[in-house]
C-alpha positions as CSV (number, residue, x, y, z in Angstrom):
1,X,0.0,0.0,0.0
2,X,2.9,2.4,0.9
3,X,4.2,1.9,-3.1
4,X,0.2,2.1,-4.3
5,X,0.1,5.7,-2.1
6,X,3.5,6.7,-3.5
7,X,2.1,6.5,-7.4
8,X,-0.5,8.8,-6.9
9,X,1.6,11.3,-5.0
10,X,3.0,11.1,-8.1
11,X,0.2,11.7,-10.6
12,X,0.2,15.5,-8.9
13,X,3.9,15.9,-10.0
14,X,3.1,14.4,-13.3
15,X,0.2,16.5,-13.6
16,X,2.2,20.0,-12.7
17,X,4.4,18.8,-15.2
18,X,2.5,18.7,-18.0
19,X,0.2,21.6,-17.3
20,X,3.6,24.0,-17.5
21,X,3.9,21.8,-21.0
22,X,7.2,20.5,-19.6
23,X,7.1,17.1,-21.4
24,X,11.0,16.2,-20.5
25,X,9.8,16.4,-17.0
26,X,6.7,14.4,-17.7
27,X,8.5,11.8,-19.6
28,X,11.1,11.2,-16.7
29,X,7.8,11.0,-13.8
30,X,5.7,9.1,-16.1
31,X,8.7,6.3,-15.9
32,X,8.9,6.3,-11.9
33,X,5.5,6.2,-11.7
34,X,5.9,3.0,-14.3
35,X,8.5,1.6,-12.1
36,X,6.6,2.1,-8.8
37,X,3.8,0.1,-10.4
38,X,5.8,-2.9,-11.5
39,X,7.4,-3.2,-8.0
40,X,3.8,-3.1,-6.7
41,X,3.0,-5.9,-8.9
42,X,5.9,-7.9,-7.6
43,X,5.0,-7.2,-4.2
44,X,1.5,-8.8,-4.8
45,X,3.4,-11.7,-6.6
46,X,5.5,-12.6,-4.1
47,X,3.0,-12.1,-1.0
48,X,0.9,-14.8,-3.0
49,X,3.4,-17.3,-3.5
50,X,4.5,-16.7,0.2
51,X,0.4,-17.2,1.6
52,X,0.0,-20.2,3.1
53,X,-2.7,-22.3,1.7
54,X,-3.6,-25.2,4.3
55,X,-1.9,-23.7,7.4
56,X,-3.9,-21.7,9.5
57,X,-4.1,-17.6,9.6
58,X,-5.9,-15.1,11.4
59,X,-7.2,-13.4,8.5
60,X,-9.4,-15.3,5.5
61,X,-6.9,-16.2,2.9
62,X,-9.0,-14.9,0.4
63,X,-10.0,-12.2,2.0
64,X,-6.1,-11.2,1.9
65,X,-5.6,-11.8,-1.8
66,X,-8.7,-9.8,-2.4
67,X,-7.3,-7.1,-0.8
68,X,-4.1,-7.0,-2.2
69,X,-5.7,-7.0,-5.7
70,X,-8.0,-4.5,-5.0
71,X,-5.1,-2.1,-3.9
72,X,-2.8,-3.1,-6.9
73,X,-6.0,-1.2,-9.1
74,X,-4.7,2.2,-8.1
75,X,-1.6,1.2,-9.2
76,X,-2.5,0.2,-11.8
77,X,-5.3,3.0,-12.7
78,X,-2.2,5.3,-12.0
79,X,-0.2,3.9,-15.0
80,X,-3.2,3.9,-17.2
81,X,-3.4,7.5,-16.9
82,X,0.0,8.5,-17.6
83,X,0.4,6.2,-20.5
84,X,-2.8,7.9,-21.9
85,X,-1.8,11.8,-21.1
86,X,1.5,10.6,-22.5
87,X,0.7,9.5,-25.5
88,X,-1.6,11.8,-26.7
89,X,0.4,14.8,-25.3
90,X,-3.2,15.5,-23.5
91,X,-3.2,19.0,-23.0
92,X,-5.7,20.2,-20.5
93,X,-7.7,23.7,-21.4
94,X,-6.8,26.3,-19.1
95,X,-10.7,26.6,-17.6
96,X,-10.5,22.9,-16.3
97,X,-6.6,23.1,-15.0
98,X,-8.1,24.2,-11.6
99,X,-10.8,21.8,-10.8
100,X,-8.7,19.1,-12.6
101,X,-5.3,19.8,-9.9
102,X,-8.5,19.9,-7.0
103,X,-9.9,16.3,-8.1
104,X,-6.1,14.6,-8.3
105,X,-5.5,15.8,-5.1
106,X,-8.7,14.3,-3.8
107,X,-7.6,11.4,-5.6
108,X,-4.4,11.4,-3.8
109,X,-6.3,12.2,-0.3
110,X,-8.4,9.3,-0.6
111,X,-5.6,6.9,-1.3
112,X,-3.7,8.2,1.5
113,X,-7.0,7.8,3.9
114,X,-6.7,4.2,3.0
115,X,-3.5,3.6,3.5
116,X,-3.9,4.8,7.3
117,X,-6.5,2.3,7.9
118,X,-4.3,-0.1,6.0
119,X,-1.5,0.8,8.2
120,X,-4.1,-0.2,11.7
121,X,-4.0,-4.0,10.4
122,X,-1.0,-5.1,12.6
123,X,-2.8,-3.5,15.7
124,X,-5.9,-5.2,14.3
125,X,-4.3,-8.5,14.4
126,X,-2.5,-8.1,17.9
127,X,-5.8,-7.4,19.3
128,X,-7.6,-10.0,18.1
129,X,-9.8,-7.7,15.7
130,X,-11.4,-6.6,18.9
131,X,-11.6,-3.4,20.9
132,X,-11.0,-0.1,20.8
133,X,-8.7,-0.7,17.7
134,X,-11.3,-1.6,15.5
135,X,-13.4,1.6,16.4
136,X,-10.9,3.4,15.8
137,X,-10.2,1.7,12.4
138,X,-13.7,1.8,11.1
139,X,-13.7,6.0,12.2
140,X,-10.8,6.0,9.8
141,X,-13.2,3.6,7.1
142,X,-15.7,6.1,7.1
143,X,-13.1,9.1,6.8
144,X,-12.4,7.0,3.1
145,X,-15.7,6.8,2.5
146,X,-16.2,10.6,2.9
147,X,-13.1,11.1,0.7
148,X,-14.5,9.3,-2.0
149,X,-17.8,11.1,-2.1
150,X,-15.5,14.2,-2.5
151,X,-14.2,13.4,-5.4
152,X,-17.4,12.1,-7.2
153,X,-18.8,15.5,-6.4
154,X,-15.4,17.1,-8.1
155,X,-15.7,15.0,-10.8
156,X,-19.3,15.7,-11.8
157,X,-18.2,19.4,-11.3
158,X,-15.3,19.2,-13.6
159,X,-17.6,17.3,-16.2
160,X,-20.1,19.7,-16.3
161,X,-17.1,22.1,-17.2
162,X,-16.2,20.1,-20.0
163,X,-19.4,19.8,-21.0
164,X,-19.7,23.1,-21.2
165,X,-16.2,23.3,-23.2
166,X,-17.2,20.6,-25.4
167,X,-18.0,22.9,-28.7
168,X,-14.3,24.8,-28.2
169,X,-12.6,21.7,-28.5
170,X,-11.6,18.8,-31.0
171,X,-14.1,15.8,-30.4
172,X,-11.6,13.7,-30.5
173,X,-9.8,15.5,-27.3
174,X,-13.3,15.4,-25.5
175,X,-13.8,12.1,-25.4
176,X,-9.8,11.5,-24.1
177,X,-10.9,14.0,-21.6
178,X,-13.6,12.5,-20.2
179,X,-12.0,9.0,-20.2
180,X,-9.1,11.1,-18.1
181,X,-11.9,12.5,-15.5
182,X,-13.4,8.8,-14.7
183,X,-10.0,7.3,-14.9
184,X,-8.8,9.8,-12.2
185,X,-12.5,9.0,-10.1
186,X,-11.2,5.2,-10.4
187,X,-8.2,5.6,-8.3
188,X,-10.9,7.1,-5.1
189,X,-13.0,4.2,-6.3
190,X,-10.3,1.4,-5.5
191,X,-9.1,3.6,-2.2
192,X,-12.2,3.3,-0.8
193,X,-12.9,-0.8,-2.1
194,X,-9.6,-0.8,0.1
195,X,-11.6,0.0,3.1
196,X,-14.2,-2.1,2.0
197,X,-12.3,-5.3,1.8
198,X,-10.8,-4.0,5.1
199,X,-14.4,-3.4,6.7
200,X,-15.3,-6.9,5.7
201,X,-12.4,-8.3,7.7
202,X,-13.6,-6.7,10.7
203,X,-17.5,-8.1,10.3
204,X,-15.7,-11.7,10.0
């Protein structure tokens, strides 16, 4: 979770980059953010191989592998995006650079939400998933959840901007700018299916 948190703290320097149309800069961020993903992926590969599969564990194997797929999305959502922006050479009109910088940050606040409750599941595991440490975890759940419905209120926003935009612009770069709006949604999405899977943990 620490390398899935660190690609979309990321995305904002890629995103800086690109709106000062320094490409260079873009290029060289777009490859760390490339190689933080495939380290992610090997992470996940190895913690499978390394599960267990008769003994028995505190936590629902499944459960586990579920979890770790469902944070390897933002990863992987994070690539996406930069392979897209970077392809294209998406350029982002000046009356959406604003709310677009507002919902990658929310993006980015969201993931990092997660990652705190992430963070809790040692504690969680000492105490038995009992306590005082799994109120304090599902406070930190909701906090996600809250994040989240952020940033589908910042993404509708910035829609309706492009939307407005739409007869400016070449249709071609309207549809790759919507695709970039829901892509950038996607990452909250997983975050908060983070702190789903970890919700269902605690129920069990």
């Amino acid at each position: 979770m620490s390398v899935v948190t660190s690609c979309t703290e990321q995305l904002r320097e890629f995103f800086d980059a690109t709106l000062a149309d320094d490409w260079d800069n873009a290029q060289k961020i777009h490859k760390k953010i490339c190689k933080k993903e495939g380290k992610a992926d090997d992470l996940k590969r190895n913690l499978r191989q390394q599960l267990p599969k008769s003994l028995f564990m505190p936590i629902d194997r499944r459960d586990l592998l579920n979890l770790l797929s469902t944070q390897d999305q933002i990863a992987d959502r994070c690539q996406d995006i930069v392979h897209m922006v970077m392809f294209r050479k998406l350029e982002i009109p000046a009356q959406m650079r604003e709310q677009m910088t507002n919902l990658i940050d929310s993006a980015i606040a969201t993931t990092h939400q997660a990652h705190k409750a992430i963070n809790e599941l040692d504690e969680l595991l000492e105490t038995g998933f009992s306590g005082s440490e799994v109120d304090f975890v599902e406070r930190l759940i909701k906090k996600v959840d809250s994040l989240e419905d952020t940033t589908d209120d910042l993404e509708q926003e910035l829609k309706l901007v492009l939307f407005s935009l739409e007869a400016e612009l070449p249709p071609v770069n309207v549809m790759f700018l919507y695709q970039l709006i829901d892509m950038i949604g996607d990452i909250s999405d997983s975050a908060e299916n983070v702190g789903d899977r970890l919700h269902q943990m605690l129920a069990k």
